[in-house]
C-alpha positions in Angstrom: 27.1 -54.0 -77.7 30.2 -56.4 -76.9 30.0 -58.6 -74.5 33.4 -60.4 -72.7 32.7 -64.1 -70.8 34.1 -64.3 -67.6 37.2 -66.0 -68.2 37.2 -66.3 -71.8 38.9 -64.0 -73.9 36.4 -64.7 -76.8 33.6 -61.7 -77.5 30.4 -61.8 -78.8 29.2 -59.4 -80.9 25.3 -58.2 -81.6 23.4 -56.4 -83.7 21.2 -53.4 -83.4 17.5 -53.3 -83.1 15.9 -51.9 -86.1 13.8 -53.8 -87.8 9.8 -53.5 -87.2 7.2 -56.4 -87.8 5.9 -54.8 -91.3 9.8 -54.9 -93.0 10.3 -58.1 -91.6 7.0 -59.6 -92.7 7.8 -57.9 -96.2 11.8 -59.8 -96.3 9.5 -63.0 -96.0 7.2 -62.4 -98.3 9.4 -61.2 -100.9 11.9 -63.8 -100.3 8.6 -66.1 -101.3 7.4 -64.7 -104.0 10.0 -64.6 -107.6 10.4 -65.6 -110.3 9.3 -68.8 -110.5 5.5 -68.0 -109.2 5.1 -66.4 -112.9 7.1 -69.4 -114.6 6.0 -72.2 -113.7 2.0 -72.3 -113.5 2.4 -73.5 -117.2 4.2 -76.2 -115.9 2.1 -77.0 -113.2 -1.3 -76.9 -115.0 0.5 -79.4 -117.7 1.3 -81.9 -114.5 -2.1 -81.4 -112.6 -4.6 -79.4 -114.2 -6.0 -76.5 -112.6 -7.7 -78.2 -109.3 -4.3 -80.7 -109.0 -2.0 -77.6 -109.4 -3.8 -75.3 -106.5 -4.8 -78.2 -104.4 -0.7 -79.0 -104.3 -0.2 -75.4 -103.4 -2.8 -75.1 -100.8 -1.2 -78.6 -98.9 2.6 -76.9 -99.8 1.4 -74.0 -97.5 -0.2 -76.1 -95.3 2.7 -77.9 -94.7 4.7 -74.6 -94.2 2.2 -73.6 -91.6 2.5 -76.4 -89.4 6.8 -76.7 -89.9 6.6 -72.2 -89.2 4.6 -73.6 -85.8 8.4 -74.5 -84.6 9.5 -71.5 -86.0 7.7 -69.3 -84.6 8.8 -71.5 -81.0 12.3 -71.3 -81.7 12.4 -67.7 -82.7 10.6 -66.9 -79.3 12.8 -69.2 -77.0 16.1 -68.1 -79.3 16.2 -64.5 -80.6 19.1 -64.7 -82.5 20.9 -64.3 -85.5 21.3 -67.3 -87.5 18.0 -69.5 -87.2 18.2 -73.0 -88.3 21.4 -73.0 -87.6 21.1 -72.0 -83.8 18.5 -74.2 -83.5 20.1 -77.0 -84.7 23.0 -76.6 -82.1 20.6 -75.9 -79.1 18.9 -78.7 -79.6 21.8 -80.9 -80.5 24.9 -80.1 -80.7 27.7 -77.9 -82.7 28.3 -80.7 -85.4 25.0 -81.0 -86.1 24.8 -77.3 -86.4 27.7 -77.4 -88.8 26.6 -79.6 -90.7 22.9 -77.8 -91.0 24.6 -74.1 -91.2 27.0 -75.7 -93.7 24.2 -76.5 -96.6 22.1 -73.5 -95.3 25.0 -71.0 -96.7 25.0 -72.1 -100.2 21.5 -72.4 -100.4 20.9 -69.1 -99.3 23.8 -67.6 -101.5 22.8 -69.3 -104.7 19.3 -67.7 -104.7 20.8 -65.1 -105.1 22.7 -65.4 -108.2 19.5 -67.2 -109.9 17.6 -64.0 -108.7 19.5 -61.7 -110.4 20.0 -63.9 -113.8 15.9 -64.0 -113.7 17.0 -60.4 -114.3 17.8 -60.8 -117.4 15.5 -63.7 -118.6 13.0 -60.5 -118.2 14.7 -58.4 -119.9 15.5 -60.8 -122.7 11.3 -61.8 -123.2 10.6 -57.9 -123.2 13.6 -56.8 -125.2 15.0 -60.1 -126.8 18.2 -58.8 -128.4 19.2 -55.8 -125.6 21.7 -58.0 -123.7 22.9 -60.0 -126.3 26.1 -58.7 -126.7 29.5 -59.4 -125.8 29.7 -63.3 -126.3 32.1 -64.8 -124.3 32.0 -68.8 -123.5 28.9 -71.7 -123.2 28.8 -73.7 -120.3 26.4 -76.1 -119.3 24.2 -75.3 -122.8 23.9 -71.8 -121.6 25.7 -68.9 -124.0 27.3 -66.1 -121.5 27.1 -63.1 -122.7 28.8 -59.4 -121.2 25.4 -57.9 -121.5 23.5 -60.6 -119.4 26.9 -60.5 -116.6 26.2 -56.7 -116.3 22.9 -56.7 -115.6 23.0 -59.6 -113.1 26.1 -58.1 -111.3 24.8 -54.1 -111.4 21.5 -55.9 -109.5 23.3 -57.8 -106.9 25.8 -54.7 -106.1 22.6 -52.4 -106.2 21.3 -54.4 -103.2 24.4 -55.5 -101.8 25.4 -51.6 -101.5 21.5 -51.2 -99.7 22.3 -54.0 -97.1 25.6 -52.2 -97.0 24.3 -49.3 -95.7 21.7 -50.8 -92.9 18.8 -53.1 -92.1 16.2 -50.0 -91.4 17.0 -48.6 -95.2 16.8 -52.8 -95.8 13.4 -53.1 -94.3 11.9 -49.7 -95.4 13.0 -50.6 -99.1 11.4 -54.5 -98.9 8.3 -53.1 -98.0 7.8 -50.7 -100.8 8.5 -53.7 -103.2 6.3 -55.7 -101.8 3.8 -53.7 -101.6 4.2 -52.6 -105.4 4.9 -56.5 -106.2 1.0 -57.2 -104.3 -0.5 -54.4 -106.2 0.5 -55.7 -109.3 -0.4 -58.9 -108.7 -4.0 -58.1 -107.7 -4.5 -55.7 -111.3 -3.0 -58.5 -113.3 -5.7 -60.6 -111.7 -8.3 -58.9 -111.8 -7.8 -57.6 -115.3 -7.6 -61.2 -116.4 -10.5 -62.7 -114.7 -12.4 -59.4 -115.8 -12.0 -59.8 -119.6 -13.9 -60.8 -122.6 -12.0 -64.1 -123.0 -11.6 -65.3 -120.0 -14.3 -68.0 -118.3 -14.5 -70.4 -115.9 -15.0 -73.2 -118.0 -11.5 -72.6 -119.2 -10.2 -74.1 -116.7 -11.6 -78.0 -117.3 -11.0 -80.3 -117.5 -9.8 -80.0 -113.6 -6.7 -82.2 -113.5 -4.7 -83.3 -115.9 -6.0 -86.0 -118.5 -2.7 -88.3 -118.7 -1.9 -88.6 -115.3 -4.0 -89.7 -112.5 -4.9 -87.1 -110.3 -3.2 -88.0 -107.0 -0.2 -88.4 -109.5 -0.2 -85.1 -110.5 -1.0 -83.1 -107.3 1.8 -85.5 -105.6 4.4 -83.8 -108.7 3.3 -80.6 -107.7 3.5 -81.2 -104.3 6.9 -82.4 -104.1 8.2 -79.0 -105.3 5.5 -77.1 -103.4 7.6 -76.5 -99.7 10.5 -75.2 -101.9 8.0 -72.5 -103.2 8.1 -71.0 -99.5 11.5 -71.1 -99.1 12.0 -67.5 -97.6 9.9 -67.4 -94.6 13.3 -67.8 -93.1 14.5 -64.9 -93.8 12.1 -64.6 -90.3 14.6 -66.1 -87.9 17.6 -65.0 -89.6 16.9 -61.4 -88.6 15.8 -62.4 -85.0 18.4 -60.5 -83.4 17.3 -56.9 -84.9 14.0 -56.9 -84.1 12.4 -54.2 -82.4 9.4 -56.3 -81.5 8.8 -58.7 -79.3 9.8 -62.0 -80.6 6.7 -63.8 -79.9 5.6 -61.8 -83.0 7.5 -63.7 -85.2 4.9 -66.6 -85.0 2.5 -64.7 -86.7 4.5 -63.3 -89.3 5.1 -66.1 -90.4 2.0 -67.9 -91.3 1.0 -64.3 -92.7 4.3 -64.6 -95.0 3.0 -68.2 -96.2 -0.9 -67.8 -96.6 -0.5 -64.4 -98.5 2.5 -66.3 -100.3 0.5 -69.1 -100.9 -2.7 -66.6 -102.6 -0.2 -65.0 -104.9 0.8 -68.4 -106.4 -2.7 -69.8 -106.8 -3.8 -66.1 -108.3 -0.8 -66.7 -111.1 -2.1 -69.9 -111.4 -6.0 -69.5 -111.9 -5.0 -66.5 -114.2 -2.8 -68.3 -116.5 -5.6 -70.7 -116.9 -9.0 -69.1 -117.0 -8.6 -66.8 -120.3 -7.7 -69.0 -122.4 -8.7 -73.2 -122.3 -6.3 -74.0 -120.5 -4.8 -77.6 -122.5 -4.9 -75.9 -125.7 -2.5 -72.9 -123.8 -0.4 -75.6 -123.1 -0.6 -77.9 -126.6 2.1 -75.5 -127.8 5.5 -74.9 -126.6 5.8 -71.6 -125.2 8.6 -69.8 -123.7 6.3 -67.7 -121.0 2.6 -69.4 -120.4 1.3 -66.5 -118.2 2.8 -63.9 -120.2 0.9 -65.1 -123.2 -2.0 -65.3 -121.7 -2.5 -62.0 -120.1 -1.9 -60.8 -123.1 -4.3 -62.2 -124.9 -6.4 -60.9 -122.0 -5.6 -57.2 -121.7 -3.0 -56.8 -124.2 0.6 -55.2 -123.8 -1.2 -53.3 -120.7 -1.2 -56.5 -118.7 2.5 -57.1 -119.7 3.6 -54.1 -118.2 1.8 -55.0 -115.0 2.9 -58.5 -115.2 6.5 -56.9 -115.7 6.7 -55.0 -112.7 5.3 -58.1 -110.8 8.0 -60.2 -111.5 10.9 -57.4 -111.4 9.6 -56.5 -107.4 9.6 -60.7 -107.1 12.8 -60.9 -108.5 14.6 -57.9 -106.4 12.6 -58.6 -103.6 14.1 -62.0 -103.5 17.9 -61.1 -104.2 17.7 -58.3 -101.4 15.4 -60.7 -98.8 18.4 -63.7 -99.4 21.1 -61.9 -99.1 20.0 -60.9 -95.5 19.6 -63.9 -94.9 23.0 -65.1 -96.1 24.6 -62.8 -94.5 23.3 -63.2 -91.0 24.1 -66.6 -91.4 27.7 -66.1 -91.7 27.5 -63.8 -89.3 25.9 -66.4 -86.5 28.7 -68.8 -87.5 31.7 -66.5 -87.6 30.6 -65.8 -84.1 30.2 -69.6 -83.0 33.8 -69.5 -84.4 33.0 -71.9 -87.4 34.0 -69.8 -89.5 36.2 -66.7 -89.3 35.8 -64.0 -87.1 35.8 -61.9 -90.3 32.5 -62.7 -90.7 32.0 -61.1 -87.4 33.2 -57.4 -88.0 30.3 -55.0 -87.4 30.4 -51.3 -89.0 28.2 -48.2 -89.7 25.6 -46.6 -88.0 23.5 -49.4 -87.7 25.9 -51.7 -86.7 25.2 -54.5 -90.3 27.3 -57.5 -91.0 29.3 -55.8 -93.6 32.0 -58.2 -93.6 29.0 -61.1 -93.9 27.5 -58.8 -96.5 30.8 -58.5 -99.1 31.6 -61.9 -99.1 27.6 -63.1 -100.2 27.6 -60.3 -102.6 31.5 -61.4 -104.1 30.1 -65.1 -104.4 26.5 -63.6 -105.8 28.7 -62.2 -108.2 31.1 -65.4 -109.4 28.3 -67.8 -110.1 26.7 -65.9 -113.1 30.0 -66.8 -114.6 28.9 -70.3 -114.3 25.6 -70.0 -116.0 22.1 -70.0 -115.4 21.9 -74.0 -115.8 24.4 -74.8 -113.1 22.9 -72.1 -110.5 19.7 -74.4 -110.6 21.9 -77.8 -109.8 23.8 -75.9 -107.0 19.7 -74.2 -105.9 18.0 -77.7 -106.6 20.9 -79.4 -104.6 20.9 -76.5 -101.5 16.8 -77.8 -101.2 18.6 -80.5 -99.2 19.8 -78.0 -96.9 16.6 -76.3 -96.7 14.6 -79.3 -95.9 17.5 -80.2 -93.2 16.9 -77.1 -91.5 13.0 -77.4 -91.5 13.8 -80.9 -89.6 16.0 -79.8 -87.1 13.9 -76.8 -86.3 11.1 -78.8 -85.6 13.0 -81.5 -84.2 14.5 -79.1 -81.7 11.4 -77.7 -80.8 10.2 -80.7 -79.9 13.1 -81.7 -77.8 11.8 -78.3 -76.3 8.6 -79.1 -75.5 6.9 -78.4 -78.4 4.7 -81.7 -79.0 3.0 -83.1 -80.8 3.1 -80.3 -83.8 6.5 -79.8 -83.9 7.4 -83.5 -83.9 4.8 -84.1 -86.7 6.7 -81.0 -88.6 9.9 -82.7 -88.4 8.0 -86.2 -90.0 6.9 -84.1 -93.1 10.5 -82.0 -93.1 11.3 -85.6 -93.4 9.3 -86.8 -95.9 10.4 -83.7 -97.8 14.1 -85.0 -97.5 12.9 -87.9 -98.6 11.0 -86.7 -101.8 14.5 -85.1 -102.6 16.5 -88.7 -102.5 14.1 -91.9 -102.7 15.3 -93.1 -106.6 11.4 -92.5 -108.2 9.9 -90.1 -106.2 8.5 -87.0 -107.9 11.3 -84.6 -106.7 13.8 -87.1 -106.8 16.9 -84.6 -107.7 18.9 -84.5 -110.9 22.4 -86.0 -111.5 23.7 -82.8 -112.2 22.9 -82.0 -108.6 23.9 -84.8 -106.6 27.4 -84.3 -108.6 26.7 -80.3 -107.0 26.1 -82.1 -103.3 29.2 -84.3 -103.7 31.3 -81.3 -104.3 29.8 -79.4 -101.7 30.0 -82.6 -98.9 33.7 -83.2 -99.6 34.2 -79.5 -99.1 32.6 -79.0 -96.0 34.1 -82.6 -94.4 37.3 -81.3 -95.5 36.8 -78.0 -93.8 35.6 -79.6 -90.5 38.0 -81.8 -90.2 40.6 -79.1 -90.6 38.6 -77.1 -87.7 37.7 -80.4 -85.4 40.1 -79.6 -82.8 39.9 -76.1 -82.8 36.1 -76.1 -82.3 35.9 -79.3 -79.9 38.2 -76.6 -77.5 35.6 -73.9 -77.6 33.8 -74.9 -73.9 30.0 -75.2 -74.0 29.6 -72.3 -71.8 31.2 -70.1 -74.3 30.2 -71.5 -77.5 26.4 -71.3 -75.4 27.0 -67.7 -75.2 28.2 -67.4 -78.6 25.3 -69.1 -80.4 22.4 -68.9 -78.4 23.4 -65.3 -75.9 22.9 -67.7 -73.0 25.0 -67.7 -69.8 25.3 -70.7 -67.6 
């Protein structure tokens, strides 16, 4: 429904009701789980060993748990589209929200992209030369081919074309895949830890011999929260719920303990078949591949397979709902267009929100793999931002003492990100990314200043938060 302020010519515009508690705990997890829970336990058990690696993981979701505590608040007290970025402005102000929705976008909208080119990384490892055709530039160190552009763009238009159509057909769809992508993870398990080769003793020494091991589960650790990024998908699709809101509390520490059991599984089942610092003497281009195989043989890979494609697609379809309902919230606080606002269909979807995430999903694959991780490396900063005003703000709300002690670790997060030394210190190659991005938005916002600072807070009340005075 529309609804007209008294004495305001400005609308607000909602969104229909029709998501229940199982496809929005399914947008979470799949927005959790991708590609990188099958990458990067070779990488982990080379930092930390096997006990290091899971310990990280275990205080990464811990961490989660107590930062979704204010979630779970906020999405209670504030049922609307747009999450973090509503939050930020309730609890202070619209140029803090601004500056919080700002970093939020691009985040959200690059994980899409580096979804969709995990795409063809899978492909690639199962059929090595099938998209190698149609050579067109390098960028970056990375060779872009037509093949590899095809079958990133045909997966973001697939999904973009399902959000296109409504958030039921969105939910219903999520679910499915996630439920495939937890089946498959339990076989690939079970099949590993069942076999001939595998044994627990594969998996000593327990931490990492060249590193101490607070060193290593401190590495681990600093890239651990940014494992979980997607239990926000949760507030993002606040407004469409079905369900009471109070619901969403729950959801979302079921998102992050069953996310957080599917990373250690990946983990303990890349290392227990095969001893696990010989599997990782040698340079290989997929750890957990090569040891399932070894486990159950091409069987395994096929499982493993189907794993990471539901991750993968999962992800790109749980993000760009996300994105999208972003822009939406701030094309309706009039920070951006009112474009962004335009409704259509049966169900009432952001499909004005939903072209213009799937139209920049599509231009950065032209970029390259490497420079979607700067932009995604980079957008952590925006993630970790919004963890600290949500917790921030629900602290302001009442919310004490957890939510003020999740906005000190969303802040030692932020500070992992920029202290010079620290384990997740980020790369040049994305600070360059956040001084781009910066100078855009500050030129943006200074362009908008006066047009925003005219928006009453009564109205722009109403607009964010659906709150009359």
């Amino acid at each position: 429904m529309d609804h007209t302020i008294a004495g305001s010519a400005g609308k607000r515009v909602s969104l229909e009701k029709t998501m229940n508690p199982a496809g929005v705990l399914a947008l979470a997890i799949g927005s959790i789980i991708g590609w990188g829970c099958f990458i990067l336990p070779g990488s982990m058990l080379q930092t930390a060993g096997p006990l290091g690696a899971a310990t990280a993981i275990l205080l990464g979701g811990l961490v989660m748990l107590i930062i979704g505590k204010s979630y779970g608040h906020m999405i209670a007290r504030l049922p609307v589209s747009g999450g973090e970025f509503a939050y930020a402005y309730h609890g202070f102000g619209r140029n803090h929200a601004f500056a919080c929705g700002w970093f939020l976008a691009l985040g959200y909208v690059s994980i899409i992209p580096l979804n969709a080119t995990a795409l063809t990384l899978l492909v690639q490892f199962i059929a090595p030369d099938l998209l190698n055709w149609g050579y067109l530039y390098s960028i970056a160190n990375d060779d872009i081919y037509l093949g590899e552009l095809a079958m990133a763009g045909g997966a973001i238009l697939l999904f973009g074309i399902l959000n296109f159509v409504g958030s039921k057909l969105v939910s219903q769809t999520q679910t499915y895949m996630v439920a495939l992508l937890v089946i498959a993870v339990v076989i690939i398990a079970a099949g590993a830890a069942t076999s001939e080769q595998a044994s627990i003793g594969h998996l000593e020494p327990v931490f990492a011999q060249d590193t101490a091991p607070w060193a290593g589960i401190l590495k681990v650790l600093a890239i651990a929260p940014f494992l979980f990024v997607g239990f926000d998908t949760i507030p993002q699709s606040a407004e469409e719920y079905k369900f009471s809101p109070s619901l969403a509390s729950k959801l979302i520490a079921w998102s992050i303990v069953i996310g957080t059991l599917i990373y250690v599984a990946v983990l303990l089942e890349t290392g227990v078949v095969i001893p696990w610092p010989e599997l990782v003497s040698e340079e290989r281009s997929w750890y957990t591949g090569f040891a399932l195989e070894a486990a159950v043989g091409k069987a395994g890979i096929v499982f493993l397979a189907v794993a990471i494609c539901m991750g993968i697609c999962t992800g790109i379809n749980g993000f760009m709902v996300a994105t999208s309902r972003l822009l939406f919230s701030m094309g309706r606080a009039k920070v951006l267009p009112d474009w962004f606002t335009r409704v259509k269909g049966e169900h009432r979807v952001p499909r004005h929100a939903i072209v213009f995430s799937v139209v920049l999903a599509l231009v950065a694959p032209l970029f390259g793999r490497n420079v979607i991780i700067w932009v995604v490396d980079m957008a952590a900063l925006g993630t970790a931002f919004g963890y600290m005003y949500t917790c921030f703000s629900a602290w302001k709300d009442g919310r004490k003492p957890v939510a003020l002690f999740g906005g000190l670790l969303s802040l030692g997060i932020l500070l992992l990100l920029t202290l010079p030394g620290s384990p997740g210190f980020m790369s040049e190659e994305s600070w360059w990314a956040c001084l781009v991005w910066v100078v855009l938005g500050t030129v943006f916002y200074l362009g908008e200043r006066k047009k925003l600072a005219s928006i009453p807070k009564q109205e722009m009340d109403y607009l964010i938060l659906d709150q009359e005075s």
